[in-house]
C-alpha positions in Angstrom: 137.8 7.7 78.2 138.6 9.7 75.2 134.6 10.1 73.9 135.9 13.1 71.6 138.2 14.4 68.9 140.1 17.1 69.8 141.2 19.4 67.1 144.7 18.5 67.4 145.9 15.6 69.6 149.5 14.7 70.6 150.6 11.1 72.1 153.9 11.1 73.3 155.3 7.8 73.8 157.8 8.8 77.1 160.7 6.1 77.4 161.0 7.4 81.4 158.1 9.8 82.6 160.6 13.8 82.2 162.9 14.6 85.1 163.9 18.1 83.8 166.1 18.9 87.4 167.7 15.2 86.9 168.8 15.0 83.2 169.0 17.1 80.2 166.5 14.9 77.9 164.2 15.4 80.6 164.4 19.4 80.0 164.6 18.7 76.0 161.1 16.5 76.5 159.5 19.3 78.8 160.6 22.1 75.3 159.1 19.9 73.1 156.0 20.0 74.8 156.2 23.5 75.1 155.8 24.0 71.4 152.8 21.6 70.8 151.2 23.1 73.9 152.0 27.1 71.7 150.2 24.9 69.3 147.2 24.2 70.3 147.5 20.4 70.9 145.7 18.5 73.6 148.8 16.3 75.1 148.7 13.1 76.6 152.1 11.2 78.1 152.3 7.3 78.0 154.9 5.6 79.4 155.4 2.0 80.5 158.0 3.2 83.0 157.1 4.0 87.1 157.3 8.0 87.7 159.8 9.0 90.5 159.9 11.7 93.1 161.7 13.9 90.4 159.4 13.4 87.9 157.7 16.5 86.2 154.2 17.7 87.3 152.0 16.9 84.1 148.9 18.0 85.8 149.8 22.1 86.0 150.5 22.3 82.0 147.5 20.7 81.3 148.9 17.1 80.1 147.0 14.3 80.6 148.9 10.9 81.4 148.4 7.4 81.0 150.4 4.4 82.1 151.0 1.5 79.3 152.1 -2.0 79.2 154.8 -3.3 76.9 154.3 -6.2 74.7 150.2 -5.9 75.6 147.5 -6.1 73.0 145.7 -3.1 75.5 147.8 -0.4 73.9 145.6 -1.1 70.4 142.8 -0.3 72.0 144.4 2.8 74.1 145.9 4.0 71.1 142.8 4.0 68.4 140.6 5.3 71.0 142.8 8.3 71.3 143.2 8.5 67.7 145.8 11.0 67.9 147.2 13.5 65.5 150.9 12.8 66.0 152.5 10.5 68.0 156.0 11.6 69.8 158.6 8.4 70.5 161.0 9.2 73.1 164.3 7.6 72.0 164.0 4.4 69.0 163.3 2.2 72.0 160.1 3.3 72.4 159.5 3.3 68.4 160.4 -0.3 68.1 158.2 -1.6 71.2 155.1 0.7 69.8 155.8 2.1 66.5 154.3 -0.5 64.9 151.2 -0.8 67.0 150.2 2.8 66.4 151.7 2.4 62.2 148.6 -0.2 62.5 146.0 1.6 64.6 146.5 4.9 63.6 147.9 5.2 60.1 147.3 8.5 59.9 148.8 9.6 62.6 152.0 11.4 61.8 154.7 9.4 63.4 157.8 11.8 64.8 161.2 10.5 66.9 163.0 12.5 69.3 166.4 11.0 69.2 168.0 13.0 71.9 171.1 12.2 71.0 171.9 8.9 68.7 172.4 6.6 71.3 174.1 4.1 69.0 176.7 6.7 68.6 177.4 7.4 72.1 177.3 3.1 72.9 180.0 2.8 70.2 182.4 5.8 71.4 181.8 4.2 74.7 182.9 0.8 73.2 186.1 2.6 71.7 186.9 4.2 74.7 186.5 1.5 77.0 188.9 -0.6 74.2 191.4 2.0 73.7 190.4 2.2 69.9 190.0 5.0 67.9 186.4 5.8 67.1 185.3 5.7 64.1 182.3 5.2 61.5 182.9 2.4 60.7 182.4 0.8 64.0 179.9 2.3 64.4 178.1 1.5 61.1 178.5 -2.4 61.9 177.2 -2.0 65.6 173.9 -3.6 65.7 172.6 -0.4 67.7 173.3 1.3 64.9 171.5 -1.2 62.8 168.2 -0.9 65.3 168.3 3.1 65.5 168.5 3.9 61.9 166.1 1.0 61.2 163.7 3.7 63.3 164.7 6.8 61.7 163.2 5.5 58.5 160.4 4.1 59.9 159.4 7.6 61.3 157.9 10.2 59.1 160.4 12.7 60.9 163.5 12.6 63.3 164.5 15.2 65.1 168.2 15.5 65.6 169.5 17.9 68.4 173.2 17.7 67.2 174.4 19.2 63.6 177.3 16.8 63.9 174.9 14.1 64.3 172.6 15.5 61.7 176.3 15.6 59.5 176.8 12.1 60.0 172.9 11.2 59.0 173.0 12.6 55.9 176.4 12.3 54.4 178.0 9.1 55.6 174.6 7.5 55.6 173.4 9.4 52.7 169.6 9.7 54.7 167.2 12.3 53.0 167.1 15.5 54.5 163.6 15.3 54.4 163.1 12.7 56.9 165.4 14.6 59.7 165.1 17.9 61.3 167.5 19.6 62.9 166.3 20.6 66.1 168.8 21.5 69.1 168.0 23.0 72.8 165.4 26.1 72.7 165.9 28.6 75.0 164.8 32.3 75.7 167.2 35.1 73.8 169.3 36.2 75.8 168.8 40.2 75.2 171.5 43.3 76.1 170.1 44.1 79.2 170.7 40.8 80.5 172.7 40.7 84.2 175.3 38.3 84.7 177.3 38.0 87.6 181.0 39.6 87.6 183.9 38.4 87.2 184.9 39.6 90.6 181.4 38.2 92.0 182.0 34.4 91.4 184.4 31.8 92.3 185.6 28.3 92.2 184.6 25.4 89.3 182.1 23.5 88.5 180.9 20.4 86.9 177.3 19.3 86.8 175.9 16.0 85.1 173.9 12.8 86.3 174.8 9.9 87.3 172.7 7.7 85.5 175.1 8.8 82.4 178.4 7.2 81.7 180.2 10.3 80.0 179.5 11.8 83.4 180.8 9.4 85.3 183.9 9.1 83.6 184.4 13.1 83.0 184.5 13.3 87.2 186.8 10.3 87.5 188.9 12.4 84.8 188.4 15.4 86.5 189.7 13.8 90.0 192.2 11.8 89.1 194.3 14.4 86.4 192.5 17.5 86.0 191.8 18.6 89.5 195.5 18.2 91.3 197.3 20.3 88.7 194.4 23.1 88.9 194.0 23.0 92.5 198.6 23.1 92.6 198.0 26.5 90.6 194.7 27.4 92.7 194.8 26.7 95.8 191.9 28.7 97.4 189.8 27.5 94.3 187.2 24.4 95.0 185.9 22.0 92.5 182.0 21.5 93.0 180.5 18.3 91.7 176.5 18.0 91.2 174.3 15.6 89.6 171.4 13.4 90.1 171.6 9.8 91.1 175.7 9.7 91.5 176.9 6.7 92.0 178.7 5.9 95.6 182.5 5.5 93.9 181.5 9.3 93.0 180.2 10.0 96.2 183.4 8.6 97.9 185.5 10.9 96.3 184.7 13.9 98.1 187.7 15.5 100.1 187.5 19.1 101.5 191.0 18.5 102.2 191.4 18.5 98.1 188.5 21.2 97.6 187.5 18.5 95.9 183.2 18.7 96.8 180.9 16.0 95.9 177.0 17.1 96.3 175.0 15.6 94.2 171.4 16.5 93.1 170.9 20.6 93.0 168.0 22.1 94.0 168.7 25.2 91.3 171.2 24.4 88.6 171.0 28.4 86.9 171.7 30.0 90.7 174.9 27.2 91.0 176.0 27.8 88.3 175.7 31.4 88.5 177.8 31.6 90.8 180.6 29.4 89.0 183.1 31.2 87.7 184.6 28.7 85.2 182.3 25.0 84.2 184.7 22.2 83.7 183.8 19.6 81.3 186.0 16.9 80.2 184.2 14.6 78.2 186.3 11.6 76.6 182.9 10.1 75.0 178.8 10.8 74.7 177.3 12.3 71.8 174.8 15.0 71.1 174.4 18.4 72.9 175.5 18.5 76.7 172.9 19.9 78.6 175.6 21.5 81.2 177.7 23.2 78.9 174.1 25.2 77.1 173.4 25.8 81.1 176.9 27.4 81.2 176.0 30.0 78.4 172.9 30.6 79.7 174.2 31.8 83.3 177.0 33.8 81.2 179.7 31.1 82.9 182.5 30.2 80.7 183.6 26.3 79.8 186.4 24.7 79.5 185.9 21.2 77.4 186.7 18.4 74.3 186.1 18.8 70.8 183.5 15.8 71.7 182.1 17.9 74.7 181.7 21.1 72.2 180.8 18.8 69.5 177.7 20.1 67.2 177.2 23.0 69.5 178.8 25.9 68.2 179.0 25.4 64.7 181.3 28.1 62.8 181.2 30.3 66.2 183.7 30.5 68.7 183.5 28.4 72.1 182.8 30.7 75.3 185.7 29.6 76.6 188.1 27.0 75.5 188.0 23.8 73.6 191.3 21.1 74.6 191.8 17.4 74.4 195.1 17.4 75.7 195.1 17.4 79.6 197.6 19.9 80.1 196.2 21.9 77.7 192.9 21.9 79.3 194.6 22.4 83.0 196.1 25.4 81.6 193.0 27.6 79.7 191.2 26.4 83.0 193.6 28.5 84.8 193.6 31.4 82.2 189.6 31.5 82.7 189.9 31.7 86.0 192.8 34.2 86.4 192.7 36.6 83.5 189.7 39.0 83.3 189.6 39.8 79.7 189.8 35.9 78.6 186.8 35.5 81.0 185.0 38.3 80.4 185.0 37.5 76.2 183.9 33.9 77.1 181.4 35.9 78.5 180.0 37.6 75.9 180.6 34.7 73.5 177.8 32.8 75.2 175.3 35.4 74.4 176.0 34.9 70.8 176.0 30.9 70.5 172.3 31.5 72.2 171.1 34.2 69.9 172.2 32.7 66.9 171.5 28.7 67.6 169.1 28.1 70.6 166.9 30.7 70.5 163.6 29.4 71.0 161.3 31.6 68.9 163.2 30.7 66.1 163.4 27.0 66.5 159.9 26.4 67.7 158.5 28.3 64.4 161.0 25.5 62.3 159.3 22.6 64.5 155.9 24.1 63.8 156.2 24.6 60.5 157.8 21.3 59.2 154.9 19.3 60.9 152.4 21.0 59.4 154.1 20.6 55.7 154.3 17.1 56.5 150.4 16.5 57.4 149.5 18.6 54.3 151.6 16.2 52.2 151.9 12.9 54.3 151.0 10.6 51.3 153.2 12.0 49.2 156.3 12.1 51.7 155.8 8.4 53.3 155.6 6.7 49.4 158.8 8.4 48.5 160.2 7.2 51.5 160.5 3.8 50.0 163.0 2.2 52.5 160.5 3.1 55.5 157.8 1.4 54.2 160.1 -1.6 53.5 161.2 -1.8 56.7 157.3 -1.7 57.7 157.0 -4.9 55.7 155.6 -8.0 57.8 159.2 -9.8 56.6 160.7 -7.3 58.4 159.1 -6.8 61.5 161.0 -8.8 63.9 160.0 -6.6 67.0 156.6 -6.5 65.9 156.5 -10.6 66.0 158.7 -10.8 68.7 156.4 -8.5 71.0 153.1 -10.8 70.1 154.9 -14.1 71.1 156.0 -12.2 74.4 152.2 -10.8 74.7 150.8 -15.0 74.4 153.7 -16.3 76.2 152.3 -13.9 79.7 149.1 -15.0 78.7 150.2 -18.2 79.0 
């Protein structure tokens, strides 16, 4: 029971309860927090999904939790009792099953999005991929994913976009005002001169490290395995490819061969110390959007990359890659030799990481931006959601087909 107001109260609506050593939105949700938390907010975490064995500890930060129902009336009363300040959505699937609910409840509450990454984007390059077709935005503008996210962004008082290529996309091919997005990528501590990395000397073999539960993933190692791998390991032959990631799927798991120094080993226990001992990260992404959580990893642990223009895409900006950007395969087979062989090329990579942190992820910076644009956005919330007029059309009862949808569901399990 909630029998008081706290000063400042967040709701975050979770889509899966945060698994920050299985995924990166898990260790995007667990930075988010972070800043409210530096903020004074009293945090609660709902989510209709069951909580794993991997799933963060909410009790030691000082979260509370609370498990809700989808398509259930006992959310209203859950949600107006908290009465919070802001509400968080996890992904636009969570804003279409509850936005609406707390729009009604709470009105007040400043409604935010956390898109991750724009999952309609990634379904479509997926699409394209799978099809043999180009991408482009055209497709994806007549996906109905596209259709169902965007409705979301506007119905949102802010969205937080983690890629600038996304954030690109947003605002000049869908001409969305700037004012409802925010621009938001992975925050992480500066890294500062004194900083230790390991040697060139002191590391070896490659790496590659993403879930399973993600299809770029998947199809990265199949790429790796089936085109990359044999013409590195034909050039290195006392190098070893190293696979991890959570929940890999058994046709993953199947292709380990020490014969090949080809190693499968799924979850890791410590992904900075693995990868701190990588020499070169390998990360040949043919589809996905937003920011890859492995490749920021690599910067952080000072280990240079080798990876697509879609892999690097919205992550460096104007800066040079710490390593090497290639789509062609030979290309890429090639600068993942150079890392690996020629000190100097490595050792700039190196230092290359330590700018792309400094001058985009650093998390002092970016947590004052978060900060700040909420609290411009209570001061003025009246103001912002009526010029916002597509937002609050979309809030319009003709409109609302989840909303509907969700109380015929909620009489229909009565029933």
């Amino acid at each position: 029971m909630y029998l008081k107001k706290h000063p400042k109260t967040l709701l975050v609506i979770a889509l899966v309860w945060p698994e920050p050593a299985s995924t990166a939105a898990g260790v995007r949700m667990m930075q988010l927090l972070q800043v409210f938390k530096n903020q004074g907010y009293r945090i609660t975490i709902a989510s209709a999904a069951s909580k794993s064995e991997f799933s963060a500890d909410m009790v030691a930060p000082g979260y509370e939790t609370a498990e809700i129902k989808m398509n259930d009336g006992s959310f209203d009363v859950f949600v107006k009792e908290l009465n919070p300040d802001v509400v968080l959505f996890d992904r636009f699937l969570t804003e279409e099953q509850f936005g609406w609910r707390v729009a009604e409840n709470c009105p007040q509450a400043l409604r935010i999005l956390d898109t991750e990454d724009l999952h309609s984007l990634r379904h479509v390059r997926e699409q394209c991929f799978k099809k043999e077709l180009p991408f482009t935005t055209e497709a994806w503008l007549a996906d109905d994913k596209t259709k169902r996210e965007i409705a979301s962004i506007y119905r949102c008082d802010l969205s937080v976009i983690i890629s600038s290529y996304e954030m690109e996309l947003l605002t000049e091919v869908l001409k969305i005002d700037k004012s409802l997005l925010l621009l938001l990528p992975f925050m992480v501590d500066e890294i500062g001169n004194n900083t230790s990395w390991k040697t060139f000397e002191q590391r070896q073999d490659f790496i590659f490290i993403g879930g399973g539960k993600h299809a770029p993933n998947i199809d990265a190692v199949k790429c790796l395995k089936s085109m990359i791998w044999p013409l590195v390991h034909k050039q290195l032959p006392e190098a070893t490819m190293h696979i991890y990631g959570a929940y890999l799927p058994q046709q993953l798991l199947e292709m380990h061969n020490p014969k090949e120094k080809f190693l499968v080993h799924g979850r890791a226990d410590n992904v900075d110390a693995i990868m701190q001992n990588a020499k070169v990260c390998l990360a040949p992404l043919r589809f996905g959007a937003g920011i890859k959580g492995k490749l920021l990893s690599a910067m952080q642990n000072g280990t240079p990359s080798v990876t697509t223009t879609l892999g690097a895409e919205g992550m460096h900006g104007i800066l040079d890659w710490n390593g090497y950007i290639e789509n062609d395969h030979s290309a890429f087979v090639a600068a993942a030799v150079r890392l690996y062989t020629k000190k100097e090329a490595w050792q700039t990579a190196q230092d290359q990481a330590k700018t792309l942190i400094n001058t985009l992820y650093d998390k002092t910076s970016l947590d004052s931006i978060l900060a700040n644009s909420i609290a411009q956005l209570q001061q003025h919330i009246a103001t912002h959601r009526k010029q916002n007029f597509i937002g609050s059309l979309l809030q319009h009862q003709t409109m609302t087909a989840t909303k509907f949808m969700s109380k015929w569901i909620e009489e229909k399990n009565r029933g």
